[in-house]
N, C-alpha and C positions, 0 to 999 in steps of 0.2 A: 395601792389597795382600794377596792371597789367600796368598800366601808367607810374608808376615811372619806373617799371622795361623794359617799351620799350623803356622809356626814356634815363635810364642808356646806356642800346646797342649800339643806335643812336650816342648819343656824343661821348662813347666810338669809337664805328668807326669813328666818323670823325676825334677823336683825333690822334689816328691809323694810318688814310689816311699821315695827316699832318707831324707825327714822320718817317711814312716810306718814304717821299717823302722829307725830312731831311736827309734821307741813314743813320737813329738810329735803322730800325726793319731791322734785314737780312733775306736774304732769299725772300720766296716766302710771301706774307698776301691776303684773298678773304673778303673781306667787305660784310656783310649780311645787308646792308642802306636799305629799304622796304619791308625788310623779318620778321621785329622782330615779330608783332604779330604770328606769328608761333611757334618760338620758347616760345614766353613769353604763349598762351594758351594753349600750352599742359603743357611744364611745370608747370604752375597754378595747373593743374589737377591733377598732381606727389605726392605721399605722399614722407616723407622726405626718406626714408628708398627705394625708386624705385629708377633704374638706368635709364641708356643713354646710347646711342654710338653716336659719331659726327662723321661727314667730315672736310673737307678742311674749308669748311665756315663757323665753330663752337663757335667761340667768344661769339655771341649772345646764344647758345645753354649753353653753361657753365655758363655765365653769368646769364641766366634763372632759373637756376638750383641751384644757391647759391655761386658757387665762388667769392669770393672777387674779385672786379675791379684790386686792387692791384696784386692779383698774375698774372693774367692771362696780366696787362701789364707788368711785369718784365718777364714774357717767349717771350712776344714778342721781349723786347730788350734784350733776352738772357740770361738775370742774374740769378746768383744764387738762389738768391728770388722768382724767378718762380713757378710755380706748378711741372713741371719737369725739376726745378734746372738750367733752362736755356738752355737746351737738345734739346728738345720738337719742341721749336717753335710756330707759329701760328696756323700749323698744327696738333699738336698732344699734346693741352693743355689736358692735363687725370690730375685726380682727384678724387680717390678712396673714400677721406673721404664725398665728395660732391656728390657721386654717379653718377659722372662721370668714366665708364668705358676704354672708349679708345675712341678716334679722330683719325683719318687716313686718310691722301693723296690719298690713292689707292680709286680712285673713285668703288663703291660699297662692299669696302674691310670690312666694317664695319656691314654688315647685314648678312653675315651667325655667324657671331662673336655672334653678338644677339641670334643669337637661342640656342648656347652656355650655354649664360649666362641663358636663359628662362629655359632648361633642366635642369640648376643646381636650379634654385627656385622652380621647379616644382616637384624636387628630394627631397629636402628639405621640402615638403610641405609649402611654403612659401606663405604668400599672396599678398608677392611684386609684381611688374611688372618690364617691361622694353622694353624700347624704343629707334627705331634704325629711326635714321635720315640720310634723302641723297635726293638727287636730282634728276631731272625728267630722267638726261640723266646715272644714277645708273640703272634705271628699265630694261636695255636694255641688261645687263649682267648677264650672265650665274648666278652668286654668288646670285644676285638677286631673282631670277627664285629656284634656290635652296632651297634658307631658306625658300621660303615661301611653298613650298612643304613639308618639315620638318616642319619648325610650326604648318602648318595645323595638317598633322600626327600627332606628337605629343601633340596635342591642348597644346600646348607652350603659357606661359602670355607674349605674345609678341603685340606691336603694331607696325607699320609701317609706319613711316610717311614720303611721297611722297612731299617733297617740290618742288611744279613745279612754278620754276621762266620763262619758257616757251623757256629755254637756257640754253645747253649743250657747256657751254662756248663760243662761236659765234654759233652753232645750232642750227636754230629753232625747235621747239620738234616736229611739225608735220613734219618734214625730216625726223625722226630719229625716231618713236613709230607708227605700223602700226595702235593698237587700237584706235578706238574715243576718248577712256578716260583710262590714267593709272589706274584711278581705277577700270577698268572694270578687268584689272590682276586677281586681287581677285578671282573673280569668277570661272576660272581655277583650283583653292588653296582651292574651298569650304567656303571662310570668305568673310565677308562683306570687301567690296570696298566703300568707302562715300567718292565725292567730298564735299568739303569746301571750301567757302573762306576763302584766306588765308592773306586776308588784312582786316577780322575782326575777331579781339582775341576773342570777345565774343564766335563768330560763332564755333571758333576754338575750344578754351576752351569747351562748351557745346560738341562740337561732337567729341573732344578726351575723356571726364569724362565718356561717354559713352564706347566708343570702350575700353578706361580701367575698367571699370565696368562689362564690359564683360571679360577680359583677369583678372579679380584681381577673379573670381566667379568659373572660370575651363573652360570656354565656348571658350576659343583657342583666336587666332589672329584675326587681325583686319587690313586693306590697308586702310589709309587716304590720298589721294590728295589733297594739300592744295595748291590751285591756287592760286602763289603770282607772286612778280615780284621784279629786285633788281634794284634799282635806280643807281649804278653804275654801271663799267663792270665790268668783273671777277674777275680780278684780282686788288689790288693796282697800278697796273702797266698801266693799260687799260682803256681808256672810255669809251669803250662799243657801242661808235659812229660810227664804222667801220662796221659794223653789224645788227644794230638797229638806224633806224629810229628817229632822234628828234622829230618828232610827237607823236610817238609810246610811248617812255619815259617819254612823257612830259604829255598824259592822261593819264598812268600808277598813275605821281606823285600826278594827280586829287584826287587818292584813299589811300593815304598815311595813313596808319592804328594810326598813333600817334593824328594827328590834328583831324581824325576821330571821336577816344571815348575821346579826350578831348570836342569834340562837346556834343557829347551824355550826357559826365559827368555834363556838364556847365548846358544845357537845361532839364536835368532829377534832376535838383537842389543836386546832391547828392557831389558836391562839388563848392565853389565857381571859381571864377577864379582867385584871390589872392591866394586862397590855391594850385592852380596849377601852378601859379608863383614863388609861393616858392619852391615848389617841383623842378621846373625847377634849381632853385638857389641851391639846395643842392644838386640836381644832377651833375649838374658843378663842386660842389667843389669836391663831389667822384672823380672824373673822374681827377681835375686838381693834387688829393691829390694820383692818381695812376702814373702819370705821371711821380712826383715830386720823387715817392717812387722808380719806377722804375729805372731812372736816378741816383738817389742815390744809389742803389743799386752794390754791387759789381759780376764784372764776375765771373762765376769757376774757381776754384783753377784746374792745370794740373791734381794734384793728384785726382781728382774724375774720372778723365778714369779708373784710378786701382781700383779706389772705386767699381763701378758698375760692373765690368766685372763680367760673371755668372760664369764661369766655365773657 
């Protein structure tokens, strides 16, 4: 259920926020708080066998996708238990068996990688897909601009999805994107461009099934903009206050994609609200039972530097 799974995310960040601000996550962590529906409806739309690529802000993206709560909190606090053994980090939780391909720090580093992966499904005759995720302030780089030139060309089963939270880390994106609409890009590249909002999963859901329906058929790529916004700031480290306006965040949180289709769900009788109070309740215990795993768990051993070396 799309619910429970934007619910997982949710806690899990906040859980996240709270363990980094303990000094238990090292390093760098970007909380995606009023992004999930993004992640949670395209992924809805994924058959199991489709990949991903993430960014910096990818917790919710993995988590979408089927990663255990547990792994991906034991990479944040390092441990061996992790999805990359502790390695990794917040930033580059990968997970091949979940078809998770690669997460990457390198702002836009992760979309010509896509086209990659699309030329190898496409070689294969494959009827998987895959999909590259990044942010408003990725569109603006060369690597960008690239793959979708390549996709096009190669009618690659690639989707593209534009998560514009309306900030390129303090940025507002009309600084920084001369076009009206990221999604007008597309049209440069020959493939459809579709704004969405990106604070309702349904919206999301319906208008990725498509754009993959098209890429799973031969019919090439897809640029989805999904207008959302992230209730915290960039970083763990940031409010986001320095930047953006208390007003501005505070009707954002009006449109909060969770309290949203739990309205929908209540009013359209298709669940009650006990049953969505339970859900809340074992959501919790996922989340407190990653924590618990995490903590338990042990760091790398030295010996896995030698381990991994390629050559």
């Amino acid at each position: 259920m799309m619910y429970r799974k934007m619910l997982e995310i949710r806690r899990f960040e906040e859980k996240a926020a709270e363990l980094y601000a303990q000094g238990l996550i090292p390093g760098l962590a970007h909380p995606c708080i009023g992004q999930e529906a993004v992640a949670v409806g395209v992924c809805a739309a994924l058959d199991k066998g489709d990949y991903i690529l993430s960014n910096h802000r990818g917790h919710g993206h993995s988590l979408a996708k089927g990663i255990p709560a547990r792994k991906i909190m034991a990479e944040l606090l390092g441990k061996e238990t992790g999805v990359c053994k502790g390695l990794g980090g917040s930033m580059h939780a990968t997970d091949l068996e979940h078809g998770v391909i690669f997460s990457t720090a390198i702002v836009g580093g992760n979309i010509p990688i896509t086209n990659g992966v699309g030329l190898a499904l496409k070689l294969a005759k494959s009827k998987q897909v895959v999909v590259s995720f990044f942010g408003d302030g990725a569109t603006n780089t060369g690597s960008f601009h690239e793959a979708l030139n390549l996709a096009s060309l190669w009618k690659s089963p690639v989707v593209f999805i534009c998560e514009n939270n309306l900030y390129g880390l303090s940025t507002f994106v009309k600084r920084t994107v001369s076009a009206k609409n990221i999604a007008d890009r597309g049209v440069a590249y020959d493939m459809p461009g579709v704004i969405v909002d990106g604070m309702d999963v349904m919206a999301v859901h319906e208008t990725a099934s498509k754009a993959l329906k098209r890429a799973r058929q031969g019919d090439g790529p897809s640029l989805l903009e999904c207008i959302t916004y992230r209730f915290k700031g960039h970083g763990m480290y940031d409010t986001g206050l320095d930047y953006r306006m208390k007003e501005e965040v505070e009707e954002w949180m009006k449109r909060d994609p969770i309290p949203k289709l739990r309205k929908k769900l209540i009013e359209e009788k298709i669940v009650s609200n006990e049953d969505l109070n339970r859900i809340e309740k074992e959501v919790r215990e996922v989340i407190e039972d990653a924590v618990l795993f995490a903590k338990e768990s042990p760091y790398p051993k030295p010996q896995l530097l030698l381990d991994l070396v390629y050559a």
